[in-house]
C-alpha positions as CSV (number, residue, x, y, z in Angstrom):
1,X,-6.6,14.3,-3.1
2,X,-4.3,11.5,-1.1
3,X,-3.7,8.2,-3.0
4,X,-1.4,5.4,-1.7
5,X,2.2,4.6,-2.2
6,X,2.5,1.1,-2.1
7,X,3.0,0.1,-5.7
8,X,5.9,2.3,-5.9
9,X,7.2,1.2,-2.1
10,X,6.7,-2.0,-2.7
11,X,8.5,-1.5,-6.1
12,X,11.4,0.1,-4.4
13,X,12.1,-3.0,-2.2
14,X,11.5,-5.2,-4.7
15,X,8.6,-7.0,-2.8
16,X,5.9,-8.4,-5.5
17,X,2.0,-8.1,-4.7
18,X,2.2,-12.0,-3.7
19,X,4.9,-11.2,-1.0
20,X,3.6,-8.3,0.5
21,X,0.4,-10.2,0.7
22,X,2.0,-12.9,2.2
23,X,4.5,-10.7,4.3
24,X,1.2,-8.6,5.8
25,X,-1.4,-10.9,6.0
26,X,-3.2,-9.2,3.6
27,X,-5.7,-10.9,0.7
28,X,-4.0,-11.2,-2.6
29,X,-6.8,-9.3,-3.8
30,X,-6.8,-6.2,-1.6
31,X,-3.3,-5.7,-2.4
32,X,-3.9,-5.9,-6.4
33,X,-6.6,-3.1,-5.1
34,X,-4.4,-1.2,-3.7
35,X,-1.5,-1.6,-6.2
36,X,-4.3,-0.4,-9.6
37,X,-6.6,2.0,-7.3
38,X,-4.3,4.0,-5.1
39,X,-7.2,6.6,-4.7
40,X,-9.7,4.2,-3.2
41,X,-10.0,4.2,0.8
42,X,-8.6,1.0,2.4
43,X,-9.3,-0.3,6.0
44,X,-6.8,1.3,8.8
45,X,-5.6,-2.4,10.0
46,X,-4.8,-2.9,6.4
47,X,-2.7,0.0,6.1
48,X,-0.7,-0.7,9.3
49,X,-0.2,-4.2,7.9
50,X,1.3,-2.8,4.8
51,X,3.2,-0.5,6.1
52,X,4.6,-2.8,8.8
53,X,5.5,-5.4,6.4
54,X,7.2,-2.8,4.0
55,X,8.9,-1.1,6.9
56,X,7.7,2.2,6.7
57,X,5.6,4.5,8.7
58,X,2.2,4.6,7.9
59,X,2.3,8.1,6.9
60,X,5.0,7.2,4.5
61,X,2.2,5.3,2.3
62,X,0.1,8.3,1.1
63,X,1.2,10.7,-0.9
64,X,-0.9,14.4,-1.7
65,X,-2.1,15.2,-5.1
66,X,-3.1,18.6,-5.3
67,X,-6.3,19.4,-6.9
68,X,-6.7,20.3,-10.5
């Protein structure tokens, strides 16, 4: 299973949900999303944002949970 990194990237840089929306140009909303349900599937362009505004690769944002 992959779920997303950005609550603990985000975390890291000290960037609140409020920034990085801001910072991405990304709802509010989405980002709460992405910060409580890092399994769900998000929209590409949305990823890049994130990742572009949290200066990382995109592939830096997922993260591989083996299977139980």
């Amino acid at each position: 299973m992959v779920r997303l990194r950005v609550k603990e990237l985000a975390q890291e840089r000290g960037v609140s949900m409020s920034k990085l929306s801001r910072i991405a140009d990304v709802s509010y909303k989405t980002i709460q999303a992405m910060f409580r349900y890092p399994d769900q599937g998000f929209n590409s362009k949305t990823l890049e944002r994130v990742a572009k505004a949290l200066r990382v690769e995109m592939g830096d944002l997922f993260e591989n949970i083996p299977d139980e």
